[in-house]
N, C-alpha and C positions, 0 to 999 in steps of 0.2 A: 504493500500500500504506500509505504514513504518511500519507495525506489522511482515510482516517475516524478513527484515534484523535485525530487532531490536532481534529474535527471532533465528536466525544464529549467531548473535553475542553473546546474553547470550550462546548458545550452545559451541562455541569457547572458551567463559570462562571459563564455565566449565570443560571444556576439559583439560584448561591449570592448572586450580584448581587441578582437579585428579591428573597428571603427576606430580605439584608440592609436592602433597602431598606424592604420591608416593614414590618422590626422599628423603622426608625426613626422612619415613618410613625405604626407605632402609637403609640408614646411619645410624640412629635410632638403627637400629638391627644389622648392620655392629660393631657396639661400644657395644654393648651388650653380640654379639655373634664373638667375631676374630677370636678364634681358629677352630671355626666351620667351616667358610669361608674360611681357611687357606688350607683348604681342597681340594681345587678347584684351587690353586696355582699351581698345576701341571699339571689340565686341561689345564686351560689356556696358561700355559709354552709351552704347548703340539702343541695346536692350532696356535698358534704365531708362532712357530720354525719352524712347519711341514705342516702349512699349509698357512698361509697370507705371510710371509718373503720370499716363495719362487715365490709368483704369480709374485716378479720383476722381475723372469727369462722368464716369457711370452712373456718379449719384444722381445725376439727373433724370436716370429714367425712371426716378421714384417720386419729381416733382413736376410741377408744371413751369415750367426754365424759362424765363423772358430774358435776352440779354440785358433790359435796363435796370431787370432787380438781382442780377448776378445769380451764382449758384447758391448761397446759402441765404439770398435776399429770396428766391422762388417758393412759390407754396407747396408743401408737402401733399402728394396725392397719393400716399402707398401704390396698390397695384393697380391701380387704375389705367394705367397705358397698358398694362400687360395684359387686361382684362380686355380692354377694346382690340389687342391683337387674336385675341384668342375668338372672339365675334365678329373678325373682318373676313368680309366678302373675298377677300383679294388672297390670303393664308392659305388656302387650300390650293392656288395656281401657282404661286410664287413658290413655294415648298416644295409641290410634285415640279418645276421646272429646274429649282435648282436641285435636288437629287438625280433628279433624271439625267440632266446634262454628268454629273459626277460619277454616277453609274456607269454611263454609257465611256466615258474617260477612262473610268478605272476596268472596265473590262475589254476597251478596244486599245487601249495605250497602253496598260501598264506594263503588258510583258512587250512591247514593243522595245524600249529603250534594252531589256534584257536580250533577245533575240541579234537588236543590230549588236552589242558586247561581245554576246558569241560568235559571229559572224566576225566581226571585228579582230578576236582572237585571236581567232584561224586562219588569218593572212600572214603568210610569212614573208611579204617584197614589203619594208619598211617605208621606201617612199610612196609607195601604193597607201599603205594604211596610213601613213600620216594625211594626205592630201584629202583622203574619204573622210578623217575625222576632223580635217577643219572645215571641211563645205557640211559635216554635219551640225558641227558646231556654230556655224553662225549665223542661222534665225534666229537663235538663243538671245545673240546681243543686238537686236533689230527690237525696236518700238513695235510694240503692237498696231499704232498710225500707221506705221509703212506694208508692216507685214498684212492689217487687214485693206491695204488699198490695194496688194497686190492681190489678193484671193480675190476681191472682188472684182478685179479686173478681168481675173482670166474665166472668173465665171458669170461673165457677162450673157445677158441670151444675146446681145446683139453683135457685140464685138469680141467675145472672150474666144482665147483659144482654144478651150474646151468644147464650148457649145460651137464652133467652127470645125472641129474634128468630128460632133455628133452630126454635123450637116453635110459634112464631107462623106460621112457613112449611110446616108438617107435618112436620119432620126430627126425628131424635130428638136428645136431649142428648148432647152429647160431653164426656169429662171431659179436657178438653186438658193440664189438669195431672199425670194419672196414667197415661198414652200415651205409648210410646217412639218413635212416630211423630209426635206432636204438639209432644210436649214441646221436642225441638231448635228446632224454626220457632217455637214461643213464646219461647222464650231469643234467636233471633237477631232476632226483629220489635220485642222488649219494647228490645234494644239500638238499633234502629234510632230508632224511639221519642223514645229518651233524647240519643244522641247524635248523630243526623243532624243537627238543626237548629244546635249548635253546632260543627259540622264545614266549615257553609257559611260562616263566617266567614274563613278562610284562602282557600277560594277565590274568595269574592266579593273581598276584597283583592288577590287578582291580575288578579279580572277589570277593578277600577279602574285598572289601569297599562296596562292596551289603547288603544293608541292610537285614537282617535275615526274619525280618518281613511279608517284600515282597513277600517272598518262603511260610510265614505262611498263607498268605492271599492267595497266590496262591490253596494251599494245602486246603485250606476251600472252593472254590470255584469251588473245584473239579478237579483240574487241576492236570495232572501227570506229571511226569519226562519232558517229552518233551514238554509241554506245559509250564511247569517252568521255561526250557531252553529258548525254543524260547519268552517269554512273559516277562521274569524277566532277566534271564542270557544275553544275548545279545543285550537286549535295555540298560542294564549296561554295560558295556563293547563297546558301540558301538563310544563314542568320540576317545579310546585305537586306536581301529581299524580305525579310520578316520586319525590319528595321526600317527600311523606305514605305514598305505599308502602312506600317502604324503611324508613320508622318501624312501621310495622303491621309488618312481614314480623319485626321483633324481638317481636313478640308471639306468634309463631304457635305456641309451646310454652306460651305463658302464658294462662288465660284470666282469671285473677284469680279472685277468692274471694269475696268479698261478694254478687255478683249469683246466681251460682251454688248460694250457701250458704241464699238466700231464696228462691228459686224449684223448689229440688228436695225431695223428698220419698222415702220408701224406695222406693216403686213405679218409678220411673223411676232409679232407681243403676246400671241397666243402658248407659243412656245421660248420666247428668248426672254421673257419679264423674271426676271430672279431674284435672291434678297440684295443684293447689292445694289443693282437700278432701281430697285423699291422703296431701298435707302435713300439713295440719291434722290432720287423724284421727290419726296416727301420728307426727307430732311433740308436739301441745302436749295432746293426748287422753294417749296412751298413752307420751306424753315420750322418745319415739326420736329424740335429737336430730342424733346423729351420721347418722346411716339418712338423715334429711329434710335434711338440710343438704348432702348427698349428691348428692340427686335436683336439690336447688336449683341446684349448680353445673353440674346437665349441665345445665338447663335455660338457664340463660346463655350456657353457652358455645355450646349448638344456636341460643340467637337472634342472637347474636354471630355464627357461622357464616353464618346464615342476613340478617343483614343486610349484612357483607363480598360475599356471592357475590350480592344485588340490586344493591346499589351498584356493583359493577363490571358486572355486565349493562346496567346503565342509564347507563353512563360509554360502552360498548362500545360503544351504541345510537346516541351521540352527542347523550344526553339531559344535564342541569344535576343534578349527585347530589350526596349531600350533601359529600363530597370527593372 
């Protein structure tokens, strides 16, 4: 009966043992290595300034915020924004538009950025794969203004040179941009586009830490290219990808603003209307600030939710997550 508390408590200690040791380890190396560390000063500057100093402006989605009586001159209204969100008309299309787009990302993109990696890999002419990974590389650093002026250019129904190749073929033109069927799979492909190629970066970095060996044993064993991949390359590589999921999964109520804001137009509001242009329309348009700042904390707290309940799936799994 006293051998498991006794047995819970040596556990605790040790626990508190590790963490001790830990913290001394960091300092340790903190005094060893500053300028290395100094490195990360701007991170952190980054994070603080731009991202924790402003969650005091939240308060406002508990009051009704005029900028002439300031934040704590405004009248307290408890949940009352929250409550007219949760009885707006508009909550049940904004929500199914931004998952839906995220969905459709997370299962036509995701393994995309993995795929070009392994591909990437397995070229062995080094000026070859370098030149393939800087033209993949740079829609990456291109404005969402240029990269969505070019998509809609080429898919023009009258002048693009998409719809000029379907009429080359006897098809008619399609206006892919004014189609509530087209319009999603252009928003997810124009993403793919932009950031697949800078996506394979992280995984080609873990496929570097694969031991050689493995490929050689493979290769003795009688095993080809795809059995190399599937049996050595992606059982390495697989904590990478349990770790980049659990970062997208905090997105999956966000699609962002910019890409969205250049590529929609009225004909498609049916399908492009998300929380972020909902925000905008009715925060900084129509200045409901309390209302939008509202919506902004459930949508934290649902990626926050939602990245707590991957990370423990992927912990349970006995996969490497990010704690």
């Amino acid at each position: 009966m006293l051998a498991q508390p006794a047995a819970d408590a040596g556990s605790r200690k040790s626990e508190r043992v590790k963490q001790t040791v830990k913290r001394r380890s960091f300092w340790r190396d903190l005094k060893r290595r500053p300028f290395l560390y100094m490195l990360l000063v701007p991170v952190v500057a980054y994070f603080i300034v731009f991202k924790y100093l402003p969650l005091f402006g939240e308060i406002i989605a508990f009051k009704d915020f005029r900028l002439a009586d300031g934040i704590w001159g405004s009248k307290w209204v408890g949940l009352e924004h929250f409550n007219r969100l949760m009885h707006s008309s508009d909550l049940l299309k904004i929500v199914r538009n931004t998952l839906l787009l995220n969905v459709y990302g997370l299962v036509i993109g995701f393994p995309v950025p993995i795929a070009l990696a392994i591909v990437l890999n397995e070229v062995r002419v080094e000026w070859y794969k370098r030149v393939v990974q800087n033209l993949l590389y740079l829609p990456h650093f291109l404005s969402w203004i240029i990269l969505g002026t070019i998509v809609i250019g080429l898919l023009s129904p009258g002048t693009g040179f998409v719809n000029y190749v379907l009429k080359a073929f006897g098809f008619e033109p399609i206006y892919f941009m004014g189609s509530n069927f087209w319009w999603p799979l252009v928003y997810v492909f124009s993403g793919i586009w932009r950031d697949a190629g800078f996506g394979t970066i992280l995984f080609l970095a873990a496929m570097s830490s694969i031991d050689p060996h493995l490929y050689e044993a493979a290769r003795i064993d009688g095993g080809g290219k795809l059995r190399q991949i599937w049996h050595v390359t992606l059982p390495g590589i697989r904590s990478t990808i349990a770790i980049v999921l659990v970062l997208q999964m905090g997105h999956m109520i966000d699609v962002g603003f910019e890409k969205v804001w250049v590529l929609t137009n009225p004909m498609v509001t049916g399908v492009s209307d998300v929380m972020s242009t909902y925000i905008y329309r009715l925060g900084l348009v129509n200045l409901q600030y309390s209302y939008t700042t509202a919506i902004g904390l459930i949508q934290s707290l649902v990626g926050l939710v939602l990245v707590l309940s991957v990370n423990r799936i992927i912990r349970a799994m006995g996969e490497r997550a990010l704690w």
